[in-house]
GUVEXMAR-675680 format. One record per residue: residue number from 1; residue in one letter; z, y, x of N, C-alpha, C in turn. Coordinates in Angstrom, 2 decimals. Each point is the difference from the previous one (the first is absolute). Example, Ala and Ser with C-alpha at 12.3 -4.5 7.8 and 13.67 -1.06 7.14 Angstrom:
BEGIN
1;A;7.80;-5.69;13.19;0.00;1.19;-0.89;0.00;1.20;0.90
2;S;-0.72;1.05;-0.35;0.06;1.19;0.82;0.73;1.09;-0.77
//
This chain:
BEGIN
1;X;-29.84;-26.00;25.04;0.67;0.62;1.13;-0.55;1.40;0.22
2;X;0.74;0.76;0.13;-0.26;1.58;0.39;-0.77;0.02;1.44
3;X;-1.04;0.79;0.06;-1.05;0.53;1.09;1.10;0.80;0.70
4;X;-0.44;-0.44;1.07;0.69;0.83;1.42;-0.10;1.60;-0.19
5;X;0.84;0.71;-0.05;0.08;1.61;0.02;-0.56;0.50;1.03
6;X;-0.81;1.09;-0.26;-0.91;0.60;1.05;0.28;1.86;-0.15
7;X;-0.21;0.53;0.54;0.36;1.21;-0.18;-1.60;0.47;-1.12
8;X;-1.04;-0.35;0.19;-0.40;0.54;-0.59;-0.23;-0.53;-1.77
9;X;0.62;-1.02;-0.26;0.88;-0.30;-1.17;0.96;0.51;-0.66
10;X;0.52;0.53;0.88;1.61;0.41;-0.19;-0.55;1.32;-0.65
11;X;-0.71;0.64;0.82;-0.56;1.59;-0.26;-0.41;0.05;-1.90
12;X;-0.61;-0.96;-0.64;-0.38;-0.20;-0.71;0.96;-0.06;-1.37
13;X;1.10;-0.22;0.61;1.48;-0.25;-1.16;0.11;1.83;-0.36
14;X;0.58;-0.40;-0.68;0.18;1.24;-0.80;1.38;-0.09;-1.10
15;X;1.13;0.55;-0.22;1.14;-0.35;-1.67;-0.79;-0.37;-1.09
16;X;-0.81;0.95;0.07;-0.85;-0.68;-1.69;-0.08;-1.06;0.33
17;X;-1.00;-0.38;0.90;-0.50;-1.28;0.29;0.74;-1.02;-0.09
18;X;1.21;0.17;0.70;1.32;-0.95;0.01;0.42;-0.14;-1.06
19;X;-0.04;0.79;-1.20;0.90;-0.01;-1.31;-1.03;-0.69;-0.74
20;X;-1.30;0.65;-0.19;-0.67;-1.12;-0.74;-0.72;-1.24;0.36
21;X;0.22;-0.41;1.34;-0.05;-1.53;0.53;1.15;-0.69;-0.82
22;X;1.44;0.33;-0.12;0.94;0.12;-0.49;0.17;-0.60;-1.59
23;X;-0.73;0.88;-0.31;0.10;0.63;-1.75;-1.17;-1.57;-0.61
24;X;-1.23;0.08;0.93;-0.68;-1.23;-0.05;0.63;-1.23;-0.36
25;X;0.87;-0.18;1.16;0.54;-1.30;0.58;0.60;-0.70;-1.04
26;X;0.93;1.30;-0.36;1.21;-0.27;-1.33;-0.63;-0.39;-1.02
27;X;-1.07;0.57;-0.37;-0.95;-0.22;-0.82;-0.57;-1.01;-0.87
28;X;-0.13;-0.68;1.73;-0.57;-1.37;-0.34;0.74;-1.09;0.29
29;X;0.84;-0.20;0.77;1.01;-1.11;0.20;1.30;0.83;-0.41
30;X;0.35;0.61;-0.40;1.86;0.16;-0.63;0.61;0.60;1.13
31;X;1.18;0.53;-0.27;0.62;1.22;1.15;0.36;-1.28;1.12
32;X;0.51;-1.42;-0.50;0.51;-0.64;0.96;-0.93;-0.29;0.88
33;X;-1.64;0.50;0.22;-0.89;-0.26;1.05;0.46;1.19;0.54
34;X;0.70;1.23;0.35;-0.54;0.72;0.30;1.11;0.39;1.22
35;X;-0.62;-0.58;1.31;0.80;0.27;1.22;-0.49;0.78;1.24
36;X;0.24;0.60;0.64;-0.48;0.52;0.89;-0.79;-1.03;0.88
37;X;-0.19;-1.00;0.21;-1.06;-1.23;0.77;-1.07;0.38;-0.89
38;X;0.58;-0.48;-1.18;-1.15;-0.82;-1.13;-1.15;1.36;-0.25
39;X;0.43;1.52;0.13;-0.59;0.97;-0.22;-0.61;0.53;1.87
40;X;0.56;-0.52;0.56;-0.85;0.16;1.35;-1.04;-0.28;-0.36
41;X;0.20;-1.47;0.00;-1.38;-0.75;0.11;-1.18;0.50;-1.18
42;X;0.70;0.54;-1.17;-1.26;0.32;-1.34;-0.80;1.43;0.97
43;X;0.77;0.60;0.95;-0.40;1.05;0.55;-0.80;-0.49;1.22
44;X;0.12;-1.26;0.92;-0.58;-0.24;1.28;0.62;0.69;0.77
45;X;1.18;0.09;-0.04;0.82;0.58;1.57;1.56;-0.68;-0.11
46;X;0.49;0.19;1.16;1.13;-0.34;0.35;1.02;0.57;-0.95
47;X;1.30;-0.89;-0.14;0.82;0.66;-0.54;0.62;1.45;0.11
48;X;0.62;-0.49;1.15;-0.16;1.16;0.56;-0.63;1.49;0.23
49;X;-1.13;0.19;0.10;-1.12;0.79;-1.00;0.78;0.95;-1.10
50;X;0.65;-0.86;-0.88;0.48;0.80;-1.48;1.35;0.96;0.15
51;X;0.58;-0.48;1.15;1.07;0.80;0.26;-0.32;1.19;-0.29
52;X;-0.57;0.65;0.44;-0.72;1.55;0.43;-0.01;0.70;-1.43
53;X;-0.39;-0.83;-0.92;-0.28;0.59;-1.88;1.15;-0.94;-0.61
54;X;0.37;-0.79;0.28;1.83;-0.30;-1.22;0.60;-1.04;1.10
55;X;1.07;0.77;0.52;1.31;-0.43;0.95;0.10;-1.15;-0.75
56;X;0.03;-1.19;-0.89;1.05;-0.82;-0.32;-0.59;-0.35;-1.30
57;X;0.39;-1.14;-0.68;-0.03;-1.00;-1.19;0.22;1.49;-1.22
58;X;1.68;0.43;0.07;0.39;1.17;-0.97;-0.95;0.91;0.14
59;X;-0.52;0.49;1.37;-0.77;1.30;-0.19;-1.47;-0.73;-0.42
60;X;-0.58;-0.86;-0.21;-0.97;-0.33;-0.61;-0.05;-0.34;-1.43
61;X;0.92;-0.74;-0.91;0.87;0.32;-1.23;0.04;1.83;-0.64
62;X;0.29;0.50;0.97;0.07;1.66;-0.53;-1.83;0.25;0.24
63;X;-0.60;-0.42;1.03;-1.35;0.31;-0.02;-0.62;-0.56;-1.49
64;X;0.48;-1.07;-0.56;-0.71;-0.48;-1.14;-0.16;0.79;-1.18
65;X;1.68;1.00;-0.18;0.18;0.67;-0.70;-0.88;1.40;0.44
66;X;-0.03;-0.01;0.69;-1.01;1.34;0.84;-1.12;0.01;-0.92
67;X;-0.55;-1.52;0.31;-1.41;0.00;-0.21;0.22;0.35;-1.71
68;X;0.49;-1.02;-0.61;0.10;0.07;-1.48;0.10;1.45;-0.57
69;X;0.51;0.58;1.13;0.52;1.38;-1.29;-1.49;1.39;0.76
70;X;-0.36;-0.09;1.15;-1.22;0.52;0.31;-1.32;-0.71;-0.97
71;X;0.49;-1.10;-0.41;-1.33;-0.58;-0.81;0.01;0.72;-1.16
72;X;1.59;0.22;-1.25;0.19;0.96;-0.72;-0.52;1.22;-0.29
73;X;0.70;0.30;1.11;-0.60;1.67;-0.05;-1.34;0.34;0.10
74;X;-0.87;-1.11;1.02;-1.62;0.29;-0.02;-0.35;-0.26;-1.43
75;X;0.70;-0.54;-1.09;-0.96;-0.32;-1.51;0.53;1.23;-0.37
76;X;1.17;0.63;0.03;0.44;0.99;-0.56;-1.02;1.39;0.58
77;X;-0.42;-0.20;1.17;-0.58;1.27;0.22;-1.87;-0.22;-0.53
78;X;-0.41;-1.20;0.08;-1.35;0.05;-0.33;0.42;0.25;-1.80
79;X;0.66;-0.41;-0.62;-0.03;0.17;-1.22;0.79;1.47;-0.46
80;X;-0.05;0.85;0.83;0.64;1.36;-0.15;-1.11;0.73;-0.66
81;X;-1.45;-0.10;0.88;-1.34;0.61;-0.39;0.04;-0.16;-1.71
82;X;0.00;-1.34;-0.53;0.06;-0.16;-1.32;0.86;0.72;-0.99
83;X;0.95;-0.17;0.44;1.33;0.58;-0.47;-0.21;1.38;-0.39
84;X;-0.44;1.26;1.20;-0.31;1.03;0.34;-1.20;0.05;-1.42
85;X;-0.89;-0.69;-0.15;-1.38;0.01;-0.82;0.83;0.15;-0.96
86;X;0.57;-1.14;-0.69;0.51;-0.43;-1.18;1.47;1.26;-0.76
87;X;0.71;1.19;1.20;0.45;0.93;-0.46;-0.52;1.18;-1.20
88;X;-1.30;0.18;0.11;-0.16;0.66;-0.87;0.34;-0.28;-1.71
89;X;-0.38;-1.67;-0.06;0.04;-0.34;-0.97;1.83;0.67;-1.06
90;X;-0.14;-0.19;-1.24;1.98;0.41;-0.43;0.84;-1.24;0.13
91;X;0.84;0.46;0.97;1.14;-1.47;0.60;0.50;-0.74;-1.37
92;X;0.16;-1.34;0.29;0.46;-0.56;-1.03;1.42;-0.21;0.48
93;X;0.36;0.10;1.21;1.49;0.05;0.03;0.60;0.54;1.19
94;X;0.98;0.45;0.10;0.26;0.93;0.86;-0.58;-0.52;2.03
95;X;-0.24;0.95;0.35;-0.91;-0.68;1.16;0.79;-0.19;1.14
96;X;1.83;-0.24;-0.33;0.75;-0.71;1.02;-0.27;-1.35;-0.05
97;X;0.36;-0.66;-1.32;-0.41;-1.02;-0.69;-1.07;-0.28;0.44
98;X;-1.49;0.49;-0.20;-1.37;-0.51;0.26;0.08;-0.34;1.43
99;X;0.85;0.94;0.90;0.07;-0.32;1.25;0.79;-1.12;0.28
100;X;0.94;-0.56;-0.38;0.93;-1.24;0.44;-0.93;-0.83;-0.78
101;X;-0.47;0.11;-1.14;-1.16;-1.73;-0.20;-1.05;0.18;0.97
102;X;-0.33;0.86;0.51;-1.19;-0.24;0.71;0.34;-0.64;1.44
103;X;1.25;0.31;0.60;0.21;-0.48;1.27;0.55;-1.45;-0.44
104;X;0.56;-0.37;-1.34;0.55;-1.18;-0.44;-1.43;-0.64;0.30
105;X;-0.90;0.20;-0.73;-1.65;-0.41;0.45;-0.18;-0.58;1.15
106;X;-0.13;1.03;0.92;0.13;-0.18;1.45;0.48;-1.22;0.65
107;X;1.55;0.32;-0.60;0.20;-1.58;0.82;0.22;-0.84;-0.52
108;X;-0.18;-0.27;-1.21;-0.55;-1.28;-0.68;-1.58;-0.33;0.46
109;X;-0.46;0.71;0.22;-1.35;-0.47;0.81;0.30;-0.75;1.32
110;X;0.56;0.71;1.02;0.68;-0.48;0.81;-0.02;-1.22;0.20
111;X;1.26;-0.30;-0.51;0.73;-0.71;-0.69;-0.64;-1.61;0.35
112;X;-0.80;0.21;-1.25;-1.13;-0.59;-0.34;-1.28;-0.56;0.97
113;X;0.11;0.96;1.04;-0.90;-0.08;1.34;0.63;-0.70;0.61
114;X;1.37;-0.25;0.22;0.83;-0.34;1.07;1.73;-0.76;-0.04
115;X;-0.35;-0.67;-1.38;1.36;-0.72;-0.89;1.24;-0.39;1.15
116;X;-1.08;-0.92;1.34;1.35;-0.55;0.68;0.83;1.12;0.77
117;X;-0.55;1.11;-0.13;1.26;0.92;0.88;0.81;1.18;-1.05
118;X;-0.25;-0.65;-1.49;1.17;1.57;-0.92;1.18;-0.76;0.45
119;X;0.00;-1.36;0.63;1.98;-0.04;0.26;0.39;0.88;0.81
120;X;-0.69;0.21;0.99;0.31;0.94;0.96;-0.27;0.52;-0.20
121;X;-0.72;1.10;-0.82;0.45;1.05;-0.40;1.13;0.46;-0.50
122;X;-0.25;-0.80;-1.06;1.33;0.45;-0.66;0.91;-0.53;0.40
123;X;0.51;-0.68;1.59;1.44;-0.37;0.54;-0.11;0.54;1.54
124;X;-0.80;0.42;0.42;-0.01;0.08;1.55;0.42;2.36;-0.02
125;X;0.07;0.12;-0.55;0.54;1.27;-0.19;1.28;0.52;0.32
126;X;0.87;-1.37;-1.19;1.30;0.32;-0.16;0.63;-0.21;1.56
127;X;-0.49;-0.82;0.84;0.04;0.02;1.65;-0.36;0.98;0.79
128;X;-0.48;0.82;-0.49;-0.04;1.43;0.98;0.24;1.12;-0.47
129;X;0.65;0.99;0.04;0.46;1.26;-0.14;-1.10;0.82;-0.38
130;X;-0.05;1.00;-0.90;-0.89;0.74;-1.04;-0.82;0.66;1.02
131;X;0.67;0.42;1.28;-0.75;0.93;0.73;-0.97;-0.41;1.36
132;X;0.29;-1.49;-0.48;-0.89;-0.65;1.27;-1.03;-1.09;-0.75
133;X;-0.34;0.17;-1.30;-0.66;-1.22;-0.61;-1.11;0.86;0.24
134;X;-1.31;-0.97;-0.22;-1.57;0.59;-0.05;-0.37;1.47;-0.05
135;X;-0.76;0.66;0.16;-0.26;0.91;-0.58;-0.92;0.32;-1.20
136;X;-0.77;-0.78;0.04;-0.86;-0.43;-0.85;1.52;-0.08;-1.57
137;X;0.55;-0.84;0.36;1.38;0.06;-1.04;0.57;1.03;-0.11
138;X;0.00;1.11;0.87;0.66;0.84;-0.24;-0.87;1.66;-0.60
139;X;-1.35;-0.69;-0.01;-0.56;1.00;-0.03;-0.02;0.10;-2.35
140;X;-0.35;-1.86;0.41;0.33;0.13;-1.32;1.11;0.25;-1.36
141;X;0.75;-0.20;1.00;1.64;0.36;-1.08;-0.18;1.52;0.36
142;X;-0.18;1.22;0.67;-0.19;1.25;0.37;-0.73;0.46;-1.03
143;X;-1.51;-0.90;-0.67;-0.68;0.62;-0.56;1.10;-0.67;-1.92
144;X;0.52;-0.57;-0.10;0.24;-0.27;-1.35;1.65;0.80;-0.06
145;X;0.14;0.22;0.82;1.31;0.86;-0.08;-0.37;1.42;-0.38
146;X;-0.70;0.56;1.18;-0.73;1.02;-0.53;-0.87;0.28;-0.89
147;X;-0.76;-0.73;-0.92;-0.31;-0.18;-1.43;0.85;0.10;-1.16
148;X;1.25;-0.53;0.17;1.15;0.31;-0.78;0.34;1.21;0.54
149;X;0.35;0.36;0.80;0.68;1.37;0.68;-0.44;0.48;-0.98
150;X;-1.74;0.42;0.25;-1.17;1.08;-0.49;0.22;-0.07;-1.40
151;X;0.77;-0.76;-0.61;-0.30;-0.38;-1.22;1.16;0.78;-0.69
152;X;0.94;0.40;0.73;1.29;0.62;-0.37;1.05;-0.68;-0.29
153;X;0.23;-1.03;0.16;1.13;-1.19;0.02;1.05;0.77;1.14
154;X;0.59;-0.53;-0.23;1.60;0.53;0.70;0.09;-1.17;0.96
155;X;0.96;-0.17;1.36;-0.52;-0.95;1.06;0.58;-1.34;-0.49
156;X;1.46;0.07;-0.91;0.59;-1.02;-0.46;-1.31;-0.82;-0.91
157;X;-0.63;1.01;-1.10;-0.65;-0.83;-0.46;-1.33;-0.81;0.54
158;X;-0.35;0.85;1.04;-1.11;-0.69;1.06;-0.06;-1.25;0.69
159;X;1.40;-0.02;0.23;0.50;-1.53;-0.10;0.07;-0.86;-0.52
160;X;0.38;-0.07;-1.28;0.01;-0.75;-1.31;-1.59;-0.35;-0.04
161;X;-0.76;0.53;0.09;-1.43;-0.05;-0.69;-0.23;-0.76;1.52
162;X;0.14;0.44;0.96;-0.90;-0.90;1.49;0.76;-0.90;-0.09
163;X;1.77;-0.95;-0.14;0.30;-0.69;0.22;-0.80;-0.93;-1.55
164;X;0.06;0.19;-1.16;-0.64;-0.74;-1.14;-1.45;-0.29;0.63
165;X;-0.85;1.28;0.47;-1.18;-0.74;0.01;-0.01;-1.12;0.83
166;X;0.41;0.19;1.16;0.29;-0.95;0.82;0.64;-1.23;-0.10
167;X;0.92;-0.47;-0.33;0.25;-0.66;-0.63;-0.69;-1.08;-1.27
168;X;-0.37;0.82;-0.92;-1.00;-0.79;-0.94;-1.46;-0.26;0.93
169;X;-0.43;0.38;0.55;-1.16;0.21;0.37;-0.34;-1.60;1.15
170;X;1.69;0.28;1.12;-0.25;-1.31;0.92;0.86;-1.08;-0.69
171;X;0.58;-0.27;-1.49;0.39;-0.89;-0.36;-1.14;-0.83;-0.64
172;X;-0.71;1.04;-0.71;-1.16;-0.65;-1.22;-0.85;-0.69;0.81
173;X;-0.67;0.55;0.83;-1.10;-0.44;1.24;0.99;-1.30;0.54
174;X;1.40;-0.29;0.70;0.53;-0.82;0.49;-0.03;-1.69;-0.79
175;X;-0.32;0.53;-1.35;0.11;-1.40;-1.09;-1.67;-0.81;0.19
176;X;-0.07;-0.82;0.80;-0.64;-0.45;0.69;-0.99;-1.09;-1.01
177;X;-0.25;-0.55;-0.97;-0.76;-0.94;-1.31;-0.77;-1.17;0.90
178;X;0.27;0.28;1.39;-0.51;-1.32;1.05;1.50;-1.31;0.00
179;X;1.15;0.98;-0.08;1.02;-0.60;0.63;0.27;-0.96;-1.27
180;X;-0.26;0.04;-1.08;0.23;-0.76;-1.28;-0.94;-1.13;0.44
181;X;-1.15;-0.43;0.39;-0.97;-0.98;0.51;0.73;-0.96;0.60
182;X;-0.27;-1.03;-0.58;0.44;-1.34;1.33;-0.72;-1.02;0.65
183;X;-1.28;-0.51;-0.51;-1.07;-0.13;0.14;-1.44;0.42;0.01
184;X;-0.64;0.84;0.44;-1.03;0.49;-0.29;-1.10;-0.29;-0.08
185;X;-0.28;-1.19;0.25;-1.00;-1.35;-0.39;-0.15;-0.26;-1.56
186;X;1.29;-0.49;-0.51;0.56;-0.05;-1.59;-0.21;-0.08;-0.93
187;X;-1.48;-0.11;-0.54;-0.93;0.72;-1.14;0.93;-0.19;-1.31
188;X;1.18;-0.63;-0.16;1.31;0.06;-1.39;0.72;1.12;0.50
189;X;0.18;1.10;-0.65;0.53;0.60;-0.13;1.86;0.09;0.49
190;X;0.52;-0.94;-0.92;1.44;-0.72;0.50;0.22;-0.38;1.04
191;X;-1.08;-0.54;0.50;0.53;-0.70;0.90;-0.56;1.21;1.62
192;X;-1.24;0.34;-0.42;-0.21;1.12;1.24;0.90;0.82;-0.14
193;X;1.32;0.31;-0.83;1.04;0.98;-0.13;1.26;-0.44;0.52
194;X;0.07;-1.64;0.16;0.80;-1.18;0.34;1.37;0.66;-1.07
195;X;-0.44;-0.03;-1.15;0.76;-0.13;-1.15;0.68;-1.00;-0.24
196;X;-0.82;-1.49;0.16;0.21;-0.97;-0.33;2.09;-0.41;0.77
197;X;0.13;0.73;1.53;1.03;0.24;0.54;1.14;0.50;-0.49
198;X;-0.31;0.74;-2.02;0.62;0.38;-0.19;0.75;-0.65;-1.06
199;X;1.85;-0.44;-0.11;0.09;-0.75;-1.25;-0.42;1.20;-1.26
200;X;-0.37;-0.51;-0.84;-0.03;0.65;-1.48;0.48;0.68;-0.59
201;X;1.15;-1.18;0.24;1.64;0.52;-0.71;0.89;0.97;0.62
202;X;-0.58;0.14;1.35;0.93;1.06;1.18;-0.61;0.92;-0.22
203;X;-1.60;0.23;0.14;-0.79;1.53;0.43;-0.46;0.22;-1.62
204;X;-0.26;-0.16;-0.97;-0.68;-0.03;-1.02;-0.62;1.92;0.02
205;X;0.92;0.73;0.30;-0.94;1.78;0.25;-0.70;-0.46;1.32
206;X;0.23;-0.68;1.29;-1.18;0.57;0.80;-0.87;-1.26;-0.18
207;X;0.05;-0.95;-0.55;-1.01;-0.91;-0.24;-1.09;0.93;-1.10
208;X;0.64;0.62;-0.52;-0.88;0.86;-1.40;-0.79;0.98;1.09
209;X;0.71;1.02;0.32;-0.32;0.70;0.84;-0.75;0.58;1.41
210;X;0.20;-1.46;0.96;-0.45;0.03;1.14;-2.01;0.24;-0.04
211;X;-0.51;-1.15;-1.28;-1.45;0.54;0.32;-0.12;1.57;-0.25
212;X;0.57;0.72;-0.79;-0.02;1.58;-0.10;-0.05;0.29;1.45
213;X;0.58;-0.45;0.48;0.54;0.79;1.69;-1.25;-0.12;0.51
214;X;-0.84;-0.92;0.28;-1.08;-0.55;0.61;-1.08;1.21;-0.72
215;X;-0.11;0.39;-1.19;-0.83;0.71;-0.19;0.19;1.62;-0.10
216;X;1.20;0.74;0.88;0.39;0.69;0.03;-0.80;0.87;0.76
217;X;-0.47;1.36;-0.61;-0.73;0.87;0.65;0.75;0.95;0.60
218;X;-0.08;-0.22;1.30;1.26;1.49;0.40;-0.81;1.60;-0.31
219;X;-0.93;0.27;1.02;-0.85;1.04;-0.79;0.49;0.57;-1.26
220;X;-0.49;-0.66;-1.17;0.74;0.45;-1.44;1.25;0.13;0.08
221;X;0.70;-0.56;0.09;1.38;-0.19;-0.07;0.40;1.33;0.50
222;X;-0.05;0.04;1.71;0.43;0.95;0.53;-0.18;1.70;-0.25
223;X;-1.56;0.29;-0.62;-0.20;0.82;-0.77;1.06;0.47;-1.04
224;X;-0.39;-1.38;-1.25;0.73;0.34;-1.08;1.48;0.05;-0.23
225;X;0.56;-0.52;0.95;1.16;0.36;0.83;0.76;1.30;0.66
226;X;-0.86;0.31;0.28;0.05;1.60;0.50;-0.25;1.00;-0.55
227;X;-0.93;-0.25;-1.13;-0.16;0.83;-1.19;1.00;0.15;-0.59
228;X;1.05;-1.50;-0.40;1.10;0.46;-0.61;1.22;0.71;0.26
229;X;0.31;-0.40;2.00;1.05;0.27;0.58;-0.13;2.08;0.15
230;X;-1.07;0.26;0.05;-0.66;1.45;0.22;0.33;1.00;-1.56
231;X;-0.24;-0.83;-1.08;0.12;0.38;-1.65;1.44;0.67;0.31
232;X;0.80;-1.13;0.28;1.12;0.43;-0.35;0.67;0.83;1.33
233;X;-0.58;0.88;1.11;0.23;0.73;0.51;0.41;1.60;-0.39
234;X;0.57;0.55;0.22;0.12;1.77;-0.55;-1.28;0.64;0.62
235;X;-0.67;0.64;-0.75;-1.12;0.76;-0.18;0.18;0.37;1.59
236;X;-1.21;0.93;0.64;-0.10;0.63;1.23;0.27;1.55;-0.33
237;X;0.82;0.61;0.51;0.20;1.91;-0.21;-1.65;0.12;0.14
238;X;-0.50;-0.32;0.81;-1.34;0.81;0.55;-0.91;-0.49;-0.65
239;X;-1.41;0.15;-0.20;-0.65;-1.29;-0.64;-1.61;0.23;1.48
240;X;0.85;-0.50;1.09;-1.29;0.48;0.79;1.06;-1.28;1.51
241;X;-0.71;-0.41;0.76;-0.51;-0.25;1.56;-0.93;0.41;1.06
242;X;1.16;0.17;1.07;-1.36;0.71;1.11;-0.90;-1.09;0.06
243;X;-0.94;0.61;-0.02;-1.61;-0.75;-0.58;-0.76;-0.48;1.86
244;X;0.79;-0.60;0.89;-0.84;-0.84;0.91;-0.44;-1.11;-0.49
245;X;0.61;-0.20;-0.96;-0.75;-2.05;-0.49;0.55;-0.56;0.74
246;X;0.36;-0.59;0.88;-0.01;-0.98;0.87;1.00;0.38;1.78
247;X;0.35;-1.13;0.18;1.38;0.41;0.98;-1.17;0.63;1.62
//
């Protein structure tokens, strides 16, 4: 049960605070724990209380994405210093490119920090209009647009390249190698895959196939993935980006 709200509790809340009580919650019990009660109480105050930092269920959903994409950009900016070091060296490939794997990086780390909320990421967007989502989101599509800009791409093609990365980037990460599991106790293989569910004669490719899934590295994948979708891009006019590193 949630502790009685006191003002000098209340004083103590803060959005961050609220988003990563939040970001926690999801964390550890699945988005379906995650209600405005159930996050009172991880905080010790009244529901009520949270009004003040996210009006509502949706505006806490967009806070998740808040948090996720402010979590982004903080790897992108501590790993800018490196980046910055590592310029002198002779580029091995053009440094629009170096720049979209590196934020691909980013939030595959993420990602990785925080599995139960890429649905909402990647679905709680298409519900709000471009000019009212996160900023943190917006800071980051600003900085990869303008990386292509800098790069001399024309705006049509700036598109092409942000809608592909995007795209490959929250599909590969979306292929989940948990969701193939049906037992996780299981120590047989088949049967922790609940293969055995499958006739023979009906599935014979995903009976072959499904343990592949289970050992599916997104990381690699998504990389070597992007390496290829990028190959077959048209060269950059420029061979340069404005050099902030990071959104």
């Amino acid at each position: 049960m949630a502790q009685r709200d006191n003002p000098a509790r209340r004083g103590r809340l803060s959005r961050p605070r609220v988003l990563a009580a939040a970001v926690a919650l999801v964390d550890r019990e699945g988005l379906a724990a995650l209600t405005m009660r159930r996050l009172a109480a991880d905080l010790g105050v009244e529901p009520m209380a949270l009004y003040r930092y996210t009006a509502s269920k949706e505006a806490l959903l967009d806070g998740l994405v808040e948090a996720f994409f402010a979590e982004v950009n903080e790897r992108l900016r501590t790993s800018a210093e490196q980046a910055r070091a590592d310029s002198g060296a002779a580029p091995v490939e053009p440094p629009w490119r170096a720049e979209l794997r590196r934020i691909a990086r980013a939030f595959a780390c993420v990602v990785h920090a925080h599995p139960e909320i890429l649905p909402v990421v990647a679905t709680r967007p298409l519900a709000v209009p471009v000019a009212r989502r996160p900023q943190p989101w917006l800071q980051l599509t600003e900085h990869m647009l303008s990386v292509l800009g800098r790069a001399g791409f024309d705006d049509p093609t700036v598109l092409t390249i942000y809608r592909t990365f995007a795209a490959w980037t929250l599909g590969c990460l979306l292929v989940d190698k948990r969701q193939v599991v049906d037992d996780s106790e299981e120590p047989d293989l088949m049967l922790r895959l609940g293969l055995h569910r499958l006739p023979a004669a009906d599935y014979p490719r995903l009976r072959a196939l499904v343990p592949r899934f289970s050992e599916y590295d997104d990381e690699r994948e998504l990389m070597a993935g992007l390496d290829s979708l990028l190959s077959r891009l048209p060269e950059a006019p420029l061979d340069a980006f404005y050099g902030g590193g990071a959104p």
